[in-house]
Backbone bond lengths (Angstrom), bond angles and torsions (degrees), N, CA, C in turn:
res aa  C-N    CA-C-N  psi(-1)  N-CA   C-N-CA  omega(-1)  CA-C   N-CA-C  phi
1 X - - - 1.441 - - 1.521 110.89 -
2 X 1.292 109.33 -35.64 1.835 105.67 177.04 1.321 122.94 -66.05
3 X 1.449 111.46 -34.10 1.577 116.98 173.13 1.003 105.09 -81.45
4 X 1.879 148.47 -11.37 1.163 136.59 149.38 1.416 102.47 -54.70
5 X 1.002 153.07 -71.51 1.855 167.11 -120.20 1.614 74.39 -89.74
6 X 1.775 125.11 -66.60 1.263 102.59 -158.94 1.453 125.45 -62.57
7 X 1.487 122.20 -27.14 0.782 138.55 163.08 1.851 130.07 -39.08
8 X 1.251 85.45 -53.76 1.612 106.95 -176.51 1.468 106.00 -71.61
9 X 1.690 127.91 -40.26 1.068 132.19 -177.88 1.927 102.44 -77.38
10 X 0.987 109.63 -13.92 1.785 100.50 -171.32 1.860 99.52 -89.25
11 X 1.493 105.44 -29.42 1.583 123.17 169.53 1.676 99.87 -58.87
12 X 0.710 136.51 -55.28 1.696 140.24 -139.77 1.552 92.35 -98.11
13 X 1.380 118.66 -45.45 1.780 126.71 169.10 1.473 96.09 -25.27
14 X 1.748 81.59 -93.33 1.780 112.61 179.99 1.512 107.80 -30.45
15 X 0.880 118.27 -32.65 1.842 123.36 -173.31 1.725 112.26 -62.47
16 X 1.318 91.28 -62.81 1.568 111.89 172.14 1.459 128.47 -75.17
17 X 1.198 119.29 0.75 1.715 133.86 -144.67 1.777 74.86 -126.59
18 X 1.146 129.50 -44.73 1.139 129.09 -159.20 1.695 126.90 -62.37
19 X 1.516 146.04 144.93 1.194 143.83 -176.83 1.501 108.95 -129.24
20 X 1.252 114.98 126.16 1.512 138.37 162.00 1.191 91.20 -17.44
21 X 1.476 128.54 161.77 1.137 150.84 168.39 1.566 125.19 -139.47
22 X 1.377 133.31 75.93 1.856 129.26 -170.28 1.082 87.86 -69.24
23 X 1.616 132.52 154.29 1.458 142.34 133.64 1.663 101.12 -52.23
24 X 1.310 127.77 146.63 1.772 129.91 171.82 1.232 110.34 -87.20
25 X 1.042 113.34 6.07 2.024 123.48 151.81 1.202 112.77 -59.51
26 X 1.619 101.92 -48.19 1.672 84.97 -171.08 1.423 114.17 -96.40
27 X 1.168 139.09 18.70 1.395 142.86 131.87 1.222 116.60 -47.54
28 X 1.312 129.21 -44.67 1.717 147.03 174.85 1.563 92.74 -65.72
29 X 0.863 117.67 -65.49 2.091 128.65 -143.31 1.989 74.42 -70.18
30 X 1.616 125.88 -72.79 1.439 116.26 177.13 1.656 120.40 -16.89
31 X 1.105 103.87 -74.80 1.931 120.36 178.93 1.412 111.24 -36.86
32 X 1.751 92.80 -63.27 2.230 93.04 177.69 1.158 115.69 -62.00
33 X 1.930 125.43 -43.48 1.773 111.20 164.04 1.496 119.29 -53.96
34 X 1.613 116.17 -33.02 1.597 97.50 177.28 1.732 125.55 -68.95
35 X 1.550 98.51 -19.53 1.477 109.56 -162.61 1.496 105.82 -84.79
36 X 1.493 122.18 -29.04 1.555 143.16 166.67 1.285 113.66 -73.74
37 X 1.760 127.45 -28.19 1.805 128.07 173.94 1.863 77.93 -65.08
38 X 1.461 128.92 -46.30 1.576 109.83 -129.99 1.782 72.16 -78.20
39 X 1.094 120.86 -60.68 1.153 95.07 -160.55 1.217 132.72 -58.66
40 X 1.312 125.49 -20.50 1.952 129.54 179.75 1.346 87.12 -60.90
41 X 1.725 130.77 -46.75 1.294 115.95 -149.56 2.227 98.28 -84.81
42 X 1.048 98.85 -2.31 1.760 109.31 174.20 1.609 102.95 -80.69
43 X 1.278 103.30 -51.29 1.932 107.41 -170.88 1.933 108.26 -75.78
44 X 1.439 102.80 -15.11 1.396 106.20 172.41 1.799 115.16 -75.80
45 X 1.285 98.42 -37.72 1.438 117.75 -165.21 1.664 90.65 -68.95
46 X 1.206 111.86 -52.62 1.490 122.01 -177.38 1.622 104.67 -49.39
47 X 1.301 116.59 -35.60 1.786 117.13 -144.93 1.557 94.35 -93.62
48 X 1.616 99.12 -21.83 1.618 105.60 -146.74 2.252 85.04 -89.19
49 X 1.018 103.92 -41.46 1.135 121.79 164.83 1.715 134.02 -58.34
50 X 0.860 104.49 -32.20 1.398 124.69 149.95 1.693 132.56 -74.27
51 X 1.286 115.64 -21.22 1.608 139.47 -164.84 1.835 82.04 -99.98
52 X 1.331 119.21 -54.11 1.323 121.81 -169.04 1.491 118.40 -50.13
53 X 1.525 92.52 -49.01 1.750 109.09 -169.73 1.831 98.66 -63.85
54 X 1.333 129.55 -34.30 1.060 134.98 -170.72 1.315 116.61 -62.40
Protein backbone atom coordinates (compact mmCIF):
# COMPACT_ATOMS: atom_id res chain seq x y z
CA UNK A 1 0.00 0.00 0.00
CA UNK A 2 2.92 2.57 0.57
CA UNK A 3 4.41 2.16 -2.83
CA UNK A 4 0.85 2.61 -4.10
CA UNK A 5 0.60 6.21 -2.00
CA UNK A 6 4.23 6.71 -3.33
CA UNK A 7 3.37 6.23 -6.51
CA UNK A 8 0.18 8.17 -6.65
CA UNK A 9 1.87 11.15 -4.91
CA UNK A 10 4.90 11.26 -7.60
CA UNK A 11 1.68 11.14 -10.32
CA UNK A 12 -0.16 14.13 -8.74
CA UNK A 13 3.56 16.08 -8.29
CA UNK A 14 4.23 15.52 -12.00
CA UNK A 15 0.52 16.46 -12.62
CA UNK A 16 0.73 19.85 -11.09
CA UNK A 17 4.53 20.58 -11.70
CA UNK A 18 3.56 20.21 -15.28
CA UNK A 19 3.32 23.12 -18.34
CA UNK A 20 1.25 23.16 -21.54
CA UNK A 21 3.26 22.64 -24.41
CA UNK A 22 2.08 24.55 -28.24
CA UNK A 23 4.22 23.19 -31.12
CA UNK A 24 5.64 27.03 -32.66
CA UNK A 25 3.86 25.93 -35.85
CA UNK A 26 0.91 26.80 -34.63
CA UNK A 27 1.78 30.34 -33.84
CA UNK A 28 2.88 30.41 -37.68
CA UNK A 29 -0.25 28.21 -39.07
CA UNK A 30 -2.53 31.16 -36.57
CA UNK A 31 -0.83 34.38 -38.47
CA UNK A 32 -1.20 32.70 -42.22
CA UNK A 33 -5.15 31.83 -41.35
CA UNK A 34 -5.49 35.43 -40.07
CA UNK A 35 -3.57 36.97 -43.01
CA UNK A 36 -5.74 34.65 -45.70
CA UNK A 37 -9.47 35.51 -43.55
CA UNK A 38 -8.10 39.33 -44.33
CA UNK A 39 -7.68 38.61 -47.61
CA UNK A 40 -10.97 36.42 -48.73
CA UNK A 41 -12.69 39.20 -46.78
CA UNK A 42 -10.51 41.91 -49.36
CA UNK A 43 -11.45 39.72 -52.65
CA UNK A 44 -15.14 39.69 -51.29
CA UNK A 45 -15.22 43.41 -50.79
CA UNK A 46 -13.78 43.59 -54.34
CA UNK A 47 -16.49 40.97 -55.84
CA UNK A 48 -19.25 42.44 -53.75
CA UNK A 49 -18.25 45.76 -55.31
CA UNK A 50 -17.97 44.80 -58.58
CA UNK A 51 -21.58 42.81 -58.64
CA UNK A 52 -22.84 46.41 -57.47
CA UNK A 53 -21.38 48.49 -60.31
CA UNK A 54 -23.14 45.95 -62.68
Amino acid sequence: MELLDEARETIVTAHEAAQSWLPPELAIATERLRQDTDRLRAADDLVSGYQARL
